[in-house]
Structure formats: structure tokens, C-alpha cells
N, C-alpha and C positions, 0 to 999 in steps of 0.2 A: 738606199737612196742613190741612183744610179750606180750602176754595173763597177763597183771600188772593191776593193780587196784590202782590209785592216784586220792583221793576225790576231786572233781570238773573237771571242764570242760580243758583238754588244747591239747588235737590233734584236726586235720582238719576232725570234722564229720559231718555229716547231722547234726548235730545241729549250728554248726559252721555254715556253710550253708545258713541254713536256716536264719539263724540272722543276714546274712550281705548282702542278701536281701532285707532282713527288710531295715537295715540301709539305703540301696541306695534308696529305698522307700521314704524314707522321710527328714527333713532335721537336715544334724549328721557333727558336730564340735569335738566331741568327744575328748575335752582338748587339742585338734592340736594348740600346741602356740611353736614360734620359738623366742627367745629360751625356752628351755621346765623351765628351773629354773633361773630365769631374776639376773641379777646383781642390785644394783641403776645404776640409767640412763639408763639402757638398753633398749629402743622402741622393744616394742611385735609384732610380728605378729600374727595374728589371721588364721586361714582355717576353711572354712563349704562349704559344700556340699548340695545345693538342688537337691533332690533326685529326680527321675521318676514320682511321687504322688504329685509335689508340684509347684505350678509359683511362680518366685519372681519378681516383676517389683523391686525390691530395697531388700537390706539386712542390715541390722539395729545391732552393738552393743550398748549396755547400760549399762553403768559401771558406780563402782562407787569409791572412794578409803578412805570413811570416815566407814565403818562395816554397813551400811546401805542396804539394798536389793535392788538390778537394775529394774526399771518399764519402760517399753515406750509403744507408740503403735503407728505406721504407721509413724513410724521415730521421735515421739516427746516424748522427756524424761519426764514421772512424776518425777522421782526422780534417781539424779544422770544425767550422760551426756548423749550422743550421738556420735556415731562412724560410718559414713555410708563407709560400705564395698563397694569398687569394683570389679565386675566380672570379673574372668581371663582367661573364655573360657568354653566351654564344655570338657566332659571328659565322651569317651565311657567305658561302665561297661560291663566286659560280663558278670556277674554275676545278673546284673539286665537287659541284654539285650536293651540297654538303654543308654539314655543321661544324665550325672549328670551335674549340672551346679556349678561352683567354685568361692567362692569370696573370697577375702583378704582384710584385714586392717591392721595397727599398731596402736594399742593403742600409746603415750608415756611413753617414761622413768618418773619413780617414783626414792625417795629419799627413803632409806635405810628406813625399817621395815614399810612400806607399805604394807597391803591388797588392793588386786584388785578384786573383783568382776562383774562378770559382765554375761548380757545373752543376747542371739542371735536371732534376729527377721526374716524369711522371710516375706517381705508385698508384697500380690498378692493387687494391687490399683484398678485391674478390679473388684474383688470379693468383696472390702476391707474387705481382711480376714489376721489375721497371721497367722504363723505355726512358734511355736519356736523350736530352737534346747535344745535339741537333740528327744524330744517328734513327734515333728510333729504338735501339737497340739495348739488351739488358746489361753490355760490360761497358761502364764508365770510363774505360780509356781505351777506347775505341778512337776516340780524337783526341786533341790536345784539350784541356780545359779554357774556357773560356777566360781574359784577365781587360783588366785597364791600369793607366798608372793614377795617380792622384798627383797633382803638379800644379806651376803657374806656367810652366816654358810655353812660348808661342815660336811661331819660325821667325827667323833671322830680320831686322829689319834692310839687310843690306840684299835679300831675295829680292825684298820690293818694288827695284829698282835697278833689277837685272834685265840684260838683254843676254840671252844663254848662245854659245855658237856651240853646234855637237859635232865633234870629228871622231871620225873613226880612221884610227891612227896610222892605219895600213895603206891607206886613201888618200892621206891630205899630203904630203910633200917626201918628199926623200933626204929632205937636208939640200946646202948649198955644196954645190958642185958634186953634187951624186945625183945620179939615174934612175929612172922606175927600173922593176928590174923584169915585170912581165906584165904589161897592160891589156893582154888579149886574152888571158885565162883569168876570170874573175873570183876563180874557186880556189886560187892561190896567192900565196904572197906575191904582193904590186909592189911590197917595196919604199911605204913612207915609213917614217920614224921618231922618235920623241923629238930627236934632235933638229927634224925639220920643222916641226909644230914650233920648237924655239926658232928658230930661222925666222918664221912667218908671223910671229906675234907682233910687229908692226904694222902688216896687213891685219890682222884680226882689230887692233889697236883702232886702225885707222877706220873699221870696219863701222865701231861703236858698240862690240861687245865689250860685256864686261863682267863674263862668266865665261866658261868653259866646260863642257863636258867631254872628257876624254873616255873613249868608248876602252872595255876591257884590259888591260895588258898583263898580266901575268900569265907566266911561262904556260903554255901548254900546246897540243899540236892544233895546226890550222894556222889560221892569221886573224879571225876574227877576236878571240881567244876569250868567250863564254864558256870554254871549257878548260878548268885550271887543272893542270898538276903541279903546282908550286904557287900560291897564294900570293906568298911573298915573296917574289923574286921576278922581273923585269922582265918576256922573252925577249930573248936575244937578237930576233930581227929587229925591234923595236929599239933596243938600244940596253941602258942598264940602269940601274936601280940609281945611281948616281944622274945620270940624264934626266929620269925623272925629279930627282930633287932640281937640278938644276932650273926645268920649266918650272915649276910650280915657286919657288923663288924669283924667276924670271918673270913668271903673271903678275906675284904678288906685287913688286918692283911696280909695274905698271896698273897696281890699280885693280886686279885681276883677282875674281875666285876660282878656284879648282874645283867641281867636281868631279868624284870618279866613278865611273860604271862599275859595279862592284854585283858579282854574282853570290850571293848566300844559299841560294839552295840546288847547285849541283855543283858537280867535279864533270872532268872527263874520265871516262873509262881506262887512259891511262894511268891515274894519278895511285899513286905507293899504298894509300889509303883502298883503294878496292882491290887492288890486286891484292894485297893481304888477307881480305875479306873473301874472297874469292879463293885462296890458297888456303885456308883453313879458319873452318867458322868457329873454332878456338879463339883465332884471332880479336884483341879487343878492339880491332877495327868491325868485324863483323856485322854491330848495333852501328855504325853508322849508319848503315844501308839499309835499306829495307827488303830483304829477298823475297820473292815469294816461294821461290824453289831453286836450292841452294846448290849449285853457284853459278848457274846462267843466268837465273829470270828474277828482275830487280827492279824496282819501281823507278821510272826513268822518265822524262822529258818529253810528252807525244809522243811515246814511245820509242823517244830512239836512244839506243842502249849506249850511243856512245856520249850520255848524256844522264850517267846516272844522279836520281834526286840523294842528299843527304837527309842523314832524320836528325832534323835539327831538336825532335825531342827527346834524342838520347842527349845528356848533360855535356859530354865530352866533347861533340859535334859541334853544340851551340858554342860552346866556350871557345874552339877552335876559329869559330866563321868571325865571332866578336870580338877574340882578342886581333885578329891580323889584321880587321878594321879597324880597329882603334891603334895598330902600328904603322898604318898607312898615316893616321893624322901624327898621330905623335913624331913619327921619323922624317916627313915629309910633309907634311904641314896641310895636308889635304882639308878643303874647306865643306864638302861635304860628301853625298853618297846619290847617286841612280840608283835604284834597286832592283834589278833585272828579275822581272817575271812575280813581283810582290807578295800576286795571290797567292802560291804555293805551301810559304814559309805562315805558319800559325801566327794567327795577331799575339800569342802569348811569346812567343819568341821574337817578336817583332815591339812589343814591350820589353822587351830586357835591351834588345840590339837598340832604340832608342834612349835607355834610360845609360847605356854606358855609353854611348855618343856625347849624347847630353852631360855628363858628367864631369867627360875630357874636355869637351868645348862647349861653351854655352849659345856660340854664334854659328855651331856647326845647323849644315840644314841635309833632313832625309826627304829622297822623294821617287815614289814605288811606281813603277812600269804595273800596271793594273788593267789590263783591258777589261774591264767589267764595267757594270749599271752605277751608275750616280748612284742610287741606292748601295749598293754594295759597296760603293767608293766610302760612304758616309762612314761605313763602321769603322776604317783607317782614320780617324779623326783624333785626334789622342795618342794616337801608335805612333805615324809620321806627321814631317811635316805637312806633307801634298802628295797627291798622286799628278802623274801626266793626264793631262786633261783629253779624253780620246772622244769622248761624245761630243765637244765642244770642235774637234779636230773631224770628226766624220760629218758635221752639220756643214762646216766651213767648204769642204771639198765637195759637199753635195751641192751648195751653196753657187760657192765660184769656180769651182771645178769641174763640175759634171751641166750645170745649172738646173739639176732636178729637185731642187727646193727654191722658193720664190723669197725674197726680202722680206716681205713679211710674214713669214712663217719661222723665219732665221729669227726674226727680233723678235716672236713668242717665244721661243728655245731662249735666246738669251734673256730675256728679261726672267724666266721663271728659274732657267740654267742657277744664275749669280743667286739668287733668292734661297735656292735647295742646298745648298751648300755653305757652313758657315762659315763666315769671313776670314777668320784664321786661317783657316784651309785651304794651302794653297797649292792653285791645279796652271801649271806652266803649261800656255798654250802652243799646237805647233799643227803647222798645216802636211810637212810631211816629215817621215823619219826611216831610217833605213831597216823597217821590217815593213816597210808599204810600198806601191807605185810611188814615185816622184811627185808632185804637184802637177809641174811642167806634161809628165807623160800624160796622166788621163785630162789634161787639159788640152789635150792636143798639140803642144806647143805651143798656143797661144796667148802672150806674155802681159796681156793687158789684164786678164784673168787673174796673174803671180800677182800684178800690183796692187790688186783692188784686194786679195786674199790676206796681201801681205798690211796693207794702209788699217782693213778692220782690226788682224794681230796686234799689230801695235800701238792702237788706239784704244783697246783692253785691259782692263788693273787686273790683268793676271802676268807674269812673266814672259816675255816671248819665248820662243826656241827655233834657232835658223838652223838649220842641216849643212852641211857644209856644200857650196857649191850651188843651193838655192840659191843664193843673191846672185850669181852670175851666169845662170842660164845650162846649168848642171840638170841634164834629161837620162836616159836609158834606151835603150833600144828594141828589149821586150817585155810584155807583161812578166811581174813578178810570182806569178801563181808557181809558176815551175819550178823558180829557182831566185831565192831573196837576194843573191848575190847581183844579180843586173840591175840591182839599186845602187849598188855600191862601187859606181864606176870611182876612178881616179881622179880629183882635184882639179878641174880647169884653172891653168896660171896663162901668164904671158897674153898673147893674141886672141887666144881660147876665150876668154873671157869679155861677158857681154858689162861694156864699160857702161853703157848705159843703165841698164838693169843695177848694178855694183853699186852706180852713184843715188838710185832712187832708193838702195836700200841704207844708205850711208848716211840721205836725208831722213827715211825713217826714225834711225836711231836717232839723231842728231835732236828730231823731233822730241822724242820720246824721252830724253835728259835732260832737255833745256824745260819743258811743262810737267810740273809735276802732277798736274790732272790727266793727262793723255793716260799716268802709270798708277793714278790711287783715285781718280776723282770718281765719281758715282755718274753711270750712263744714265743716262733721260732721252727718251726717243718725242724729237720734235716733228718728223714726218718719216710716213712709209706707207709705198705703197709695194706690188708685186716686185717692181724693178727697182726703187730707188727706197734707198735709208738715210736718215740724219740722224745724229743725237746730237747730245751735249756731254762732255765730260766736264764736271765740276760744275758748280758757279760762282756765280760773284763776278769780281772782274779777270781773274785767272782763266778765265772757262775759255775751253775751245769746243769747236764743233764740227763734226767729221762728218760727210755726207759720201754716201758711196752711189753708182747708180750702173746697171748691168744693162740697160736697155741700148738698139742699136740708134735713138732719133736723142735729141738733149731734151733736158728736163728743166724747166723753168719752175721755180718755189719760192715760194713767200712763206718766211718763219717767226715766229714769235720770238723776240728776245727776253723775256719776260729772265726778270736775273742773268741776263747776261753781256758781256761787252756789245757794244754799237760799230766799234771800228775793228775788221779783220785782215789779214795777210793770208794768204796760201799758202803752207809752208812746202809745198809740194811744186804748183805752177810761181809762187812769187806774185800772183795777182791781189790787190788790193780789191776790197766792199768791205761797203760802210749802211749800216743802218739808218733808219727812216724812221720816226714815231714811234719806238718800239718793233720796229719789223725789219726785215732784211730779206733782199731778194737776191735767189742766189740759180747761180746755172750752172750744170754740170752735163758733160758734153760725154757722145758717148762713151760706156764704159772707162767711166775716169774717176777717182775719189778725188775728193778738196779735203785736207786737214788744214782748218779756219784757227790760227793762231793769234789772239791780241795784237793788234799792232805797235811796233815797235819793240817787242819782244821776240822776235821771229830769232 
């Protein structure tokens, strides 16, 4: 939906395609358990799929619920049980031109804080061959096994009611009375630091955040610093370990949560841990990594080697990624986690890494960088708290960014969006973030586009997320295809900054804390056409009513107040309308949103 660039995979291409194909090919469970995040006692259903490529006289689970790995073969458990599926039919594929064959089981309900692990056999008894899911293939740890936890935990209620600001820390300020230190090379340290982030939390303060995400800091080369050699230790442009405690004491003071950008599934190529591994595959660093051909060629990052993945399904590895995140909370008081790059790290180790979060903090909150399908989002349901909401973020910029999606096409996406996905699950929206163009760039510069993108953000019961320098007219200079770093100019302070723009986003918030339906209430679309949308959030007498409208002539509307207040304010323009007999006639001038707040509430 116009010519945008969002790193990773998430429209319907030939590659999409080609991969689900594949899928039907062979035989794919793909985390299909109903329910997707179990209660205690709740019995699981299971779904797989034997594909076009595969016979199954029988389909086999092997689970197990003491942290042990699931083993069978031809229906008999080495270790852990046995669960024989039955078949629920065939099922034509047009995508694989073909017959898929469907089985089902239900594990049993488990007792509260149970892991379940488990993995999926087809047994052809003619060949006596398996093929497990999701591989195809006859060696059952080929992947990780499958798991969920058994729990009551839901995310935080203090998420619900967050507006998140994201700095990347090399970016946002230098501290009081220090210098950027090279604002023309964007591939190098500029030059901000923890200490300035504390300088600035009055501006952030006055902003109406009231979360944070600080992007990476642990020691390692570059400045962005996704690539750690020191986990736990501060890099030193940034400041020190100490600094860090100091903000996040200094957020808490005002009111403020912390999250951290926290990488789990790689290192830098410098880090002590490969180079070990690399010097001698003796070494019991060795199984961190996953070599292919020992000691240059290593499973790494889009391939780039200085960017190698850990295998977090060696035991030592995981233990290592989870104990330094649980001494970030513990040491530092850290209130939650980003999880950088989610997909990579197995939902079963993504099961243990929330269930020792959860354990330290009950109010701590995870939420996984996943560029993938709703569908695929779904299966992290149980694992984390939320994923970043990216198909809700590519609809938005196609929306009011590019305008190659129409109003009402956006309100079909969001009405079936919020429906797909269940309620707990929560997906923090954001219109740009420093692995994409700016807003501002593929908008052309045109600021009336940031408002209207920004007014539907925050009139959403999902969390915002502002990029740092959004609110004040923070652009780039070239497309980001070449090089992600021309996203990540330097902090506009002083003059730099568009006051105006600053103040429409200060009323956003402002908006967004004082109506508790703006941030929890349930949308109702009261009119839409191509160019203009209205809803309602909430009802009753609390309700407000957002209208956005992209066209260049004003639009005149008559609405239904049917459950909702008679008398409104603009929390936006300050203009007062008042209903009629149940109706209300409202105008909205080019390109401008109204958020319609109760009167006298404003």
C-alpha cells in the first residue's frame, strides 16, 4: 500500500506465497492450540495439518509437563507421554491444489504454573517413517518443541494507560552543558547519553508520556548497540551502570515506567562468548552458536555475521539471556522488556523468559518487535504480553501517509483488526519507528497528515508509541532503503522544534489521560465514507467521539447520538456543539480531526 518500506515480511507477496505452500507440503501445527493462552484446568486442543508430501496412518503428541524434551516414535513415548490425535477430515487447499488431512486432540487441563511441551509426529506405518511438525522431517529436534504455560497472568494494568515515548539514546540529548559530538556522520556516535535522557524528563514529563522505552545500551561496538559484548554493563559513551539506575529511579519519582530494549537472540561478533567458540570448538561456548562450518560460517542476523544468532536452545545460553534480564529488573528496577526481533527466539524459550519475568515482578510487562501476520502474532498470545502492532502501523501510513488506502477501508481493517486478536493481547500502536521512513518523510512533509495519523493513535485502546522527535517535526533527508541510520537523525531542541506541532501533541496526551474511554472504551463507527470517519469511544455519558476527515472541501454530518452525550467540546479546536433530538451536526474542515469530549470535562 503505497511505495513504504517496513523491515520484514508482512503483505501478501510471492514470498508469502510461496511459503504457504511450502506449509501445505508438509506437515504444520504452527502453535494452533485452542485456547491460545490456557487457564489452570483448561484441556487444550491441538490442530496439524498433514500436507500434500506426507501419509499419516496415525498422528502422534508427546508432551511432557516436568521441563524435560518430548521424544516418541511410531506412537511410543521415550520420554514424557503420548497423545494420539484423531483425524477430522480432509481439507481442499487451493494454494496447494490438493488435499490436506486434519487431526485433533486435547491434551489435559494442568494446575496453575505448569509448562507444557510438547511435539507432533506424523507416522506413515507403511514406510515406517515419521515426519514431525512443523519440519516435515524424520529427527524430532530439528526445531525446538512446541510449549505454552498454564497461568492466570494478564499484562500490567498500568500498560493500559500508557503513552510510550521511544528514544534511542545516542539521539536524544547529550546532557546539560555538553555537545553533540558528530551530527553529520549518522553511522557514528552523535553523542547523547543516559544522563541527558535524565536532563530531559521534564520535557518528556511535560510531554504526557508516561512510559519509556530506551532503546539498547549495553556495552558493545557501534552506537546503536543491538549488538552486545557485555550484557550487563552500560557502554561507556552512554554513561554507566549507575546513570542508568539513576533514570529509571528518576522516571519512577515522576510517575514513569521503564522499558528496555533488550536483545535475546544475538551478540556481536565481538562478544568473549564467540570468540571462544571460534578459537576452539572444545570450547563450551561452542553450542551457543550454531556453526554451520566451523569457525567462520554461523547462523547470524540476515546474514550479517557481525550479528551472530545465539541458540538459545542450548540450556546455558537461555539461562544466560534470562538471568541478566531479570538483573536488569532486579538491580535497576526495570519495569519491563522490547524484545528485539521476537520471531527468531522459539515460543518455548519465550515461555521460560516470561515465566521468570513473571515470577520477579508480577506488574512487569514483555512486548516482542514481530514483524509478521496477525495470524502469527496470535500464536505469541500466552508467551508475551503484546507484540508491536505493525499491520495496524502499515494500514495507518497507508492511510494518512501515502493516502493509498480510503477511510473506509481503514475502518474494515480496524473493526475486524481489534475482533482478531484477543483483548488481553496487547499490540502498542505507532505510526513510525527507527527501522522505517519517518511519518513526516513519506508524507512529504505535510504536517496536517502527522495530526490526523496522530488524533486516530490516540483515540485507540491500544497503547501509543511516539518516536522521539515525532511530536516536533523530526524528518530525514533520504529514503531509508540504503541505510536505517537516516532515520535516526539527532533530537530537535531549542528553535529546532515545531512549537506548534509539540503543543497538538501535548493536547493529545493530555486528551488521552483525562477520558478514560479515548484509552479502554470499545470503537463504534457512527459514519464513513472514503474520506471521512467518526466513531464513538465508550458510551453512556463518558463517551467521546473522534471524527477524522482527509478530503480537501469540509464535510458536513449528521449523527446519531443514540447512548451518547448531547453536549460536546473539541478537545483539539476548543469549539463547543451541542445536539438536537438525539442528533448532532458536526463539520470538519479540511483535513482536520475533532476529538468531541463531554462538556465540561475537557
Amino acid at each position: 500500500m503505497g511505495d513504504d518500506f517496513i523491515f520484514g515480511v508482512t503483505k501478501f507477496t510471492d514470498h508469502v506465497v510461496r511459503k504457504r505452500q511450502e506449509e501445505l507440503r508438509t506437515v504444520w501445527h504452527a502453535h494452533r492450540i485452542v485456547p491460545r493462552d490456557p487457564l489452570p484446568g483448561q484441556p487444550v486442543e491441538i490442530t496439524v495439518d498433514v500436507g500434500t508430501g506426507h501419509r499419516a496412518d496415525a498422528v502422534y503428541c508427546y508432551w511432557t509437563t516436568d521441563d524435560e524434551e518430548p521424544l516418541g516414535r511410531g506412537g511410543v513415548a521415550v520420554r514424557g507421554r503420548v497423545l494420539p490425535l484423531e483425524e477430522v477430515g480432509p481439507e481442499w487447499e487451493e494454494l496447494a491444489w490438493g488435499y490436506v488431512s486434519r487431526w485433533r486432540g486435547v491434551l489435559p487441563g494442568q494446575p496453575d504454573g505448569t509448562r507444557v511441551r510438547y511435539r507432533i509426529e506424523a507416522w506413515d506405518a507403511a514406510g515406517h517413517r515419521s515426519a514431525f511438525a512443523d519440519t516435515g522431517g524424520e529427527d524430532p529436534g530439528a526445531i525446538p518443541p512446541f510449549a505454552y504455560h498454564v497461568d492466570r497472568w494478564r499484562a500490567p494494568e498500568w500498560i493500559r494507560d500508557a503513552v510510550i515515548y521511544h528514544i534511542m539514546v545516542d539521539r536524544f540529548y547529550p546532557g546539560d552543558g555538553r555537545s553533540w559530538r558528530d551530527t553529520s556522520n549518522l553511522n557514528g556516535i552523535v553523542g547523547g547519553t543516559l544522563r541527558g535522557i535524565i536532563d530531559k524528563l521534564p520535557y518528556i514529563a511535560s510531554l504526557g508520556a508516561n512510559a519509556l522505552w530506551i532503546s539498547p545500551i549495553a556495552e558493545g561496538p557501534g552506537w546503536h548497540h543491538y549488538n552486545a559484548t557485555d550484557h550487563a554493563t552500560v557502554a561507556a559513551h552512554l554513561g554507566t551502570n549507575g546513570d542508568f539506575r539513576e533514570l529509571v529511579e528518576k522516571a519512577h519519582a515522576r510517575g514513569m515506567r521503564v522499558i528496555l530494549d533488550y536483545v535475546t537472540h544475538a551478540t556481536s561478533d565481538e562478544h568473549p562468548f564467540l570468540k571462544a567458540a571460534r578459537a576452539n570448538c572444545a570450547s563450551p561456548y561452542y553450542h551457543w552458536y550454531t556453526f554451520s562450518r566451523w569457525p567462520d560460517e554461523y547462523e547470524c542476523f540476515f546474514g550479517a555475521k557481525v550479528l551472530p544468532h545465539l541458540n538459545l536452545e542450548h540450556p546455558p545460553a537461555r539461562r544466560y539471556i534470562i538471568e541478566t534480564a531479570l538483573g536488569w529488573m532486579r538491580g535497576y528496577g526495570v519495569d519491563g522488556f522490547r524484545l528485539d526481533y521476537a520471531i527468531h527466539p522459539s515460543h518455548s524459550f519465550w515461555v521460560d523468559f516470561q515465566a521468570a519475568v513473571r515470577s520477579l515482578r508480577t506488574d512487569s510487562f514483555t512486548v516482542g518487535e514481530a514483524v509478521a501476520s496477525p495470524l502469527h502474532l496470535r500464536t505469541y498470545e500466552g508467551k508475551l504480553d503484546g507484540c508491536l502492532d505493525f499491520a495496524w502501523c502499515e494500514m495507518a501510513r497507508a492511510t494518512f501517509g501515502h493516502g493509498s488506502c480510503d477511510l473506509a477501508t481503514f475502518d474494515r481493517f480496524l473493526q475486524r483488526h481489534d475482533a482478531y486478536a484477543d483483548p488481553g493481547f496487547v499490540r502498542p500502536s505507532f505510526i513510525d519507528n527507527h527501522d522505517m521512513n519517518r511519518f513526516l518523510f513519506i508524507a512529504g512533509g505535510d504536517k496536517r497528515r502527522l495530526r490526523l495519523a496522530a488524533a486516530c493513535q490516540f483515540t485507540l485502546s491500544q497503547p501509543p508509541i511516539v518516536l522521539y522527535g515525532t511530536e516536533v517535526g523530526l524528518s530525514q533527508k533520504t529514503d531509508c532503503r540504503a541505510d536505517l541510520d537516516v532515520v535516526r537523525e539527532p533530537m530537535l531542541w531549542g528553535e529546532a522544534q515545531d512549537r506548534d506541532l509539540l503543543n497538538y501533541y501535548r493536547r493529545l496526551c493530555a486528551l488521552r489521560h483525562a477520558h478514560a474511554p479515548l484509552r479502554r472504551g470499545t470503537r463504534r463507527t457512527l459514519y464513513v465514507d472514503p474520506e471521512t470517519l467518526v466513531y464513538a469511544k465508550g458510551e453512556g455519558p463518558e463517551a467521546c467521539i473522534v471524527g477524522l476527515h482527509v478530503g480537501g472541501k469540509e464535510a458536513r454530518l449528521e449523527l446519531d447520538l443514540d447512548n451518547l452525550p448531547s453536549r460536546f467540546v473539541d478537545g483539539l479546536s476548543g469549539a463547543s456543539c451541542e445536539g438536537r433530538g438525539g442528533r448532532l451536526s458536526l463539520a470538519l474542515g479540511p483535513w482536520q480531526a475533532a476529538i468531541l469530549v463531554p462538556a465540561g470535562e475537557r
